[in-house]
N, C-alpha and C positions, 0 to 999 in steps of 0.2 A: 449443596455444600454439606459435608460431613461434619460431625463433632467428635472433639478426644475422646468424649467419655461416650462411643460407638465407639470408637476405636482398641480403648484400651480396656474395652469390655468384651472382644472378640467379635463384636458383629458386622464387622466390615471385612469378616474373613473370603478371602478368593477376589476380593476389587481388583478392579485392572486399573481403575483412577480412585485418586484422592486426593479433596480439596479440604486446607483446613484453615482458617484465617480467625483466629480466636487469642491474639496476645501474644503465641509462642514468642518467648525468648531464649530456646535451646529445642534444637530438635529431639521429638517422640520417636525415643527407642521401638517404642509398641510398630511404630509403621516397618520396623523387618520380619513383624508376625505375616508381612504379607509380602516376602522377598519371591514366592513362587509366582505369584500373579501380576504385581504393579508393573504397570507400564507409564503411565501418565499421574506426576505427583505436581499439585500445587498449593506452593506455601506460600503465596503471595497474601502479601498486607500481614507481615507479623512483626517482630521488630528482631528477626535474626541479624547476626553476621556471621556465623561458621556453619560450615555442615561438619556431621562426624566423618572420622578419618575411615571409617569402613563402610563406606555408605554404596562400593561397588558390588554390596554381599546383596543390594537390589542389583540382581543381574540381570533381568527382563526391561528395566526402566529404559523408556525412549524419552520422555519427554518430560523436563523439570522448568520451573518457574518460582521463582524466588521475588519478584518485581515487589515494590515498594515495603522492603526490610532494610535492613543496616550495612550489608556489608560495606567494605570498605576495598575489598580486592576479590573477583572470582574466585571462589576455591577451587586450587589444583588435583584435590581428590577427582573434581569431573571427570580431567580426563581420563581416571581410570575405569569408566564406567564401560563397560563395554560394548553395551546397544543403545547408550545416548546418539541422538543425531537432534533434536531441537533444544535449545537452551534457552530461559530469558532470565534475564536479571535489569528489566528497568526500575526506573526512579532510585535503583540505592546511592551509595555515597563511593560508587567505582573507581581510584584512579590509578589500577595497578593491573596486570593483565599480565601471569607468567603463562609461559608456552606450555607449561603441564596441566592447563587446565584446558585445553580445546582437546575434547574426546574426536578419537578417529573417524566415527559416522559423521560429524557435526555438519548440520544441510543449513541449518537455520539458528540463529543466533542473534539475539534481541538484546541492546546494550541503550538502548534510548537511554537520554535521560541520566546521565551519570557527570562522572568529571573525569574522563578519558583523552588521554592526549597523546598517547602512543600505544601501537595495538603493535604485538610479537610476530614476527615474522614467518613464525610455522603457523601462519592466517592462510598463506597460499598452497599449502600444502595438504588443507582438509577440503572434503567435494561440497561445498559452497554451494549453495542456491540461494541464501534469503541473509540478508546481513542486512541490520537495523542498528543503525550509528549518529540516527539524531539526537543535538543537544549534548553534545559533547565538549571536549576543547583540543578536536584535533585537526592539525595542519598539513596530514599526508596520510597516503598509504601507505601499509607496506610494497617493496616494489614487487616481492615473490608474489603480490596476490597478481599480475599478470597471468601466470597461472592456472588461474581459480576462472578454468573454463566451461564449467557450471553455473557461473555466479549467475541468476536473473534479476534479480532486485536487490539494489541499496540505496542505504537512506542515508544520506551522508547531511545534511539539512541541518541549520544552527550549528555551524562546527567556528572553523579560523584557517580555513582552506582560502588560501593565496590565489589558486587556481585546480585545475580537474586535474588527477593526474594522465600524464601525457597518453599511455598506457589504458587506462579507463576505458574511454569512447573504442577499443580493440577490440574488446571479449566478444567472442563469439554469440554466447546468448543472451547479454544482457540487454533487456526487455522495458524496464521499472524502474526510472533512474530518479532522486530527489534530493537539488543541492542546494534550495534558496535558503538566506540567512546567512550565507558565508560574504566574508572580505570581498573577494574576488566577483559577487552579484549583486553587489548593494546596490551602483550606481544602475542597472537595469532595474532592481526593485524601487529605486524612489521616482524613476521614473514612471512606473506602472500606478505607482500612489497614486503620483498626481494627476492623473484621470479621473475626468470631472465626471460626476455622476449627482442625479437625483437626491437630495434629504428629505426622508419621510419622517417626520416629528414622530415622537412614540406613543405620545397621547392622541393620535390618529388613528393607533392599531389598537387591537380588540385580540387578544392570542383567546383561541378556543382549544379544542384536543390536540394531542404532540401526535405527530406523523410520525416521527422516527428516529435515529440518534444513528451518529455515526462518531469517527473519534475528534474531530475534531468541535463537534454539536451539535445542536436539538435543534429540530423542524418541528414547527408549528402550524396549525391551518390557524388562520387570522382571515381578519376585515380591515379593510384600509377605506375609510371613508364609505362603506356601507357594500364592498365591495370584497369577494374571498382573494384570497392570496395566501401565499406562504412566506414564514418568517424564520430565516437561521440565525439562532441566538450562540455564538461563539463561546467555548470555554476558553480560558485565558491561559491553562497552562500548553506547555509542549506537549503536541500527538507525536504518535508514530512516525510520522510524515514529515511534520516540521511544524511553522507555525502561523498559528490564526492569520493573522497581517497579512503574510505572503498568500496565504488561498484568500481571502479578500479582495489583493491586489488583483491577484490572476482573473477572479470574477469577472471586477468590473474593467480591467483592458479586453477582456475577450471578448466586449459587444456583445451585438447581436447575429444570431445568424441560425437558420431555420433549425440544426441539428443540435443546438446547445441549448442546455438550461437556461435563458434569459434570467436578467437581473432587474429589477425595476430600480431600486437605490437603498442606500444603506440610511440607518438609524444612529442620526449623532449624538442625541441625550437621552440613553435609557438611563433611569433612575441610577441602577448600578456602574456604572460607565461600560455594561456588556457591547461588545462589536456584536454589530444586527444585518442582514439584509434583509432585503424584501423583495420574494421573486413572484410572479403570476402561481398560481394555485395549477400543477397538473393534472390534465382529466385523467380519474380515477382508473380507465381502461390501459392506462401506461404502469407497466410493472417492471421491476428489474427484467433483465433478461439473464442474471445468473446469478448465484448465490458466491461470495468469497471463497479463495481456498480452506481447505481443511487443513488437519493436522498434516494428513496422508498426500493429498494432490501439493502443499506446500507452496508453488507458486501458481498453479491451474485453477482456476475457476470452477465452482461444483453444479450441475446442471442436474435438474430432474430427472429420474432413471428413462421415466419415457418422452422426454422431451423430445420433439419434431417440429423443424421446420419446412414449408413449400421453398423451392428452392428460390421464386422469384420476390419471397417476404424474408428469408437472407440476405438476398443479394440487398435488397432496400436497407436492411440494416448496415449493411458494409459500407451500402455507397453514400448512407449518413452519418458515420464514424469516421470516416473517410474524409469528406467533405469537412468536417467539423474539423478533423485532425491538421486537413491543413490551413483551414484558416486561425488556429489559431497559433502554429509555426509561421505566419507570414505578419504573423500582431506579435512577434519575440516570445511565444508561450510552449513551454513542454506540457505537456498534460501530467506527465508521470506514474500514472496510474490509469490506462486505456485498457482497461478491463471491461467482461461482459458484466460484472456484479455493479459499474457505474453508470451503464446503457440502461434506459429506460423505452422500453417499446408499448407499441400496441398493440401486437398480435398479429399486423398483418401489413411490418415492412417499415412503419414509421417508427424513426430513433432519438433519442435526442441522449448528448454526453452530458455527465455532470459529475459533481464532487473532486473539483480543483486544490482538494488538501496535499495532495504532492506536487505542484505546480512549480514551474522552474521558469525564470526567465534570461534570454540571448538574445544577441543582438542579430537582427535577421539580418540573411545573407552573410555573414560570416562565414569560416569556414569552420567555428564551431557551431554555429546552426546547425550545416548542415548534416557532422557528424551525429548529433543529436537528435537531429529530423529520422535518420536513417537508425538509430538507436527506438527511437517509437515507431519505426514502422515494424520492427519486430516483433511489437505487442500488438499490433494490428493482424500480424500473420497470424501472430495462437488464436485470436480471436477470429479473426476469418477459418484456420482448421476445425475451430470448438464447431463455428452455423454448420459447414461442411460435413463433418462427421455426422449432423444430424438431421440431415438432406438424406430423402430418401431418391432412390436412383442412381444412376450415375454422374458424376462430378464435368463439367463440362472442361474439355482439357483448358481452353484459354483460361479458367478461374481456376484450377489447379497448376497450371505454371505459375498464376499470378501468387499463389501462397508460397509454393517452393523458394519464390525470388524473393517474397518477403522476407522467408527466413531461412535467406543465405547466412550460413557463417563470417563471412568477410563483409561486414557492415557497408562498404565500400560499392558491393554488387548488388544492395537493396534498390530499390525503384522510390524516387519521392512521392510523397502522397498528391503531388500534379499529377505525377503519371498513374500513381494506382486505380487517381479520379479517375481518368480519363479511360484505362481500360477497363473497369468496370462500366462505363455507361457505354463504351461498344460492343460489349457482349448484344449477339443477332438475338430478337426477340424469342427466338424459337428457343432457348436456352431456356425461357420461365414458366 
């Protein structure tokens, strides 16, 4: 992070980013001493509400973040920005949204967290890929975002949605879908509640070093009775994704089963009243298999420049991504987030899924299941192309038609994850 007085002493001349998070309460003129170079500005954590009215004279700027300031309505200046394409404005005091403030690149657009109850209709008209709309107070789409056949991931999660719009489960490539907290999921979410599970007292547990954080909390390596384990201590407010409770829920209805992060039971009286589980301790030889998207990949997974895999320790990952994915569509679960960055492998084929913070629940066999079911098989396709492209050799044609069919545009021609099981484990040996 930067400071003003770097800034308005000329030493931050030629930055392509700047972060400043230091009390502003009126934007630093000094930051158009750098209108030739900024591309990425964030003024997150200050206590703005306005940007200035010539704030397009940054005309290289893509990417702005305003998240937990004051406003009270996006500024319409945005959209005059003209290489904007990511926008965030979480946690402010949002509840207004004109149509002149969605610049024409706009790919991504972050509104978590606000008090938003109707979004402008020229929402379908911008090329969409990433819209984050949890914890809001809204009841519908717009219908133009039909449309919006870019869209891959929305977070629509804590809103007052009645039901999905009908339109929704259509789009061509949406991948990443996350609606629990709404009206229309309660009675699947209090059902998932009341899934009985293990109490581990907390004066049992022993927390030693933090493993890791993710948004919706911290892992811990613990001892439970003289024994390692690991321990997720929940934050209380809304993530990205939606909220604590419901990835809770999701945990502990999704069992057990060999490709999923097991849960041993949750913690009913930590001192602070924090939601806790407690899962087995993973051997240390299992590591993500991809790192989050970037600014740039936006909804794509980032993978080591020279990452490789043998083709037959892909396939193992697939046919446990796979395996996991459908049982836990057949226990009413979306994952909503089947990404390589929540796969945890070995190195050599073994996978297991985890981090259930966008977790959705349906009622199986439904016929919105199954829309749904075929909705995550599309995030099973990027992820099956991501091992693919990094398979050295040639592609064996039955696992490249199996990707192509995953990601058919017409959701309808997807294959469910019975059948993708099922044809992954007849690929002829000779394939590994």
């Amino acid at each position: 992070m930067q400071t003003l007085e770097q800034l308005r002493a000329g030493e931050l001349h030629g930055a392509r980013r700047l972060k400043l998070a230091c009390g502003l309460t009126e934007f630093p003129t000094e930051i158009f001493d750098l209108a030739d170079t900024l591309e990425i500005l964030d003024l997150s954590g200050n206590a703005l509400s306005s940007l200035p009215a010539d704030l397009p004279r940054l005309a290289r700027l893509q990417i702005i973040f305003c998240s937990n300031n004051q406003f009270a309505e996006l500024p319409e200046i945005l959209g005059a920005c003209p290489e904007l394409r990511m926008v965030g404005f979480k946690a402010n005091r949002i509840n207004s949204i004109s149509c002149h403030a969605l610049p024409a690149k706009l790919r991504w657009l972050i509104l978590t967290d606000n008090r938003i109850a109707d979004l402008p209709s020229e929402l379908g008209n911008r090329p969409l890929q990433k819209l984050m709309l949890a914890g809001n107070q809204l009841r519908t789409l717009p219908a133009t975002m039909a449309a919006c056949t870019t869209l891959e991931l929305l977070r629509i999660s804590a809103n007052n949605f009645s039901a999905l719009p009908p339109w929704l489960l259509a789009l061509p490539r949406l991948s990443w879908l996350a609606y629990a907290g709404n009206p229309f999921s309660a009675g699947a979410e209090k059902e998932a509640e009341d899934n009985p599970i293990a109490h581990i007292p907390w004066n049992q547990l022993a927390l030693e070093n933090r493993l890791g954080e993710g948004a919706s909390g911290q892992i811990y390596r613990a001892t439970h009775l003289g024994k390692p384990v690991a321990v997720k201590l929940y934050k209380s407010a809304l993530t990205s994704d939606g909220l604590p409770d419901c990835e809770m829920a999701a945990c502990i209805r999704a069992g057990t089963h060999p490709s999923l992060v097991p849960v041993l039971g949750k913690v009913p009286d930590h001192p602070q009243g924090i939601a806790a589980l407690v899962m087995p301790l993973i051997a240390p030889e299992f590591t993500n298999l991809a790192g989050p998207p970037s600014f740039d990949s936006c909804t794509r997974d980032v993978y080591p420049a020279d990452q490789r895999f043998l083709l037959g320790h892909a396939l193992g990952i697939a046919q446990g991504v796979a395996a996991s994915a459908r049982h836990l569509h057949a226990r009413g679960i979306m994952h909503g987030d089947l990404y390589g960055h929540n796969v945890l492998h070995c190195g050599e084929g073994s996978a297991l899924l985890g981090d259930f913070g966008a977790a959705s629940f349906h009622e199986p066999g439904s016929p919105l299941a199954g829309a749904l079911e075929r909705l995550e098989v599309r995030a099973f396709g990027c992820l099956l192309e991501e091992l693919l492209q990094r398979c050295d050799g040639a592609v064996p044609e039955q696992l490249a038609r199996l990707r192509d069919d995953c990601l058919q545009p017409a959701p309808a021609l997807r294959p469910p994850f019975h059948e993708i099981a099922q044809r992954l484990q007849s690929l002829p040996d000779n394939h590994y």
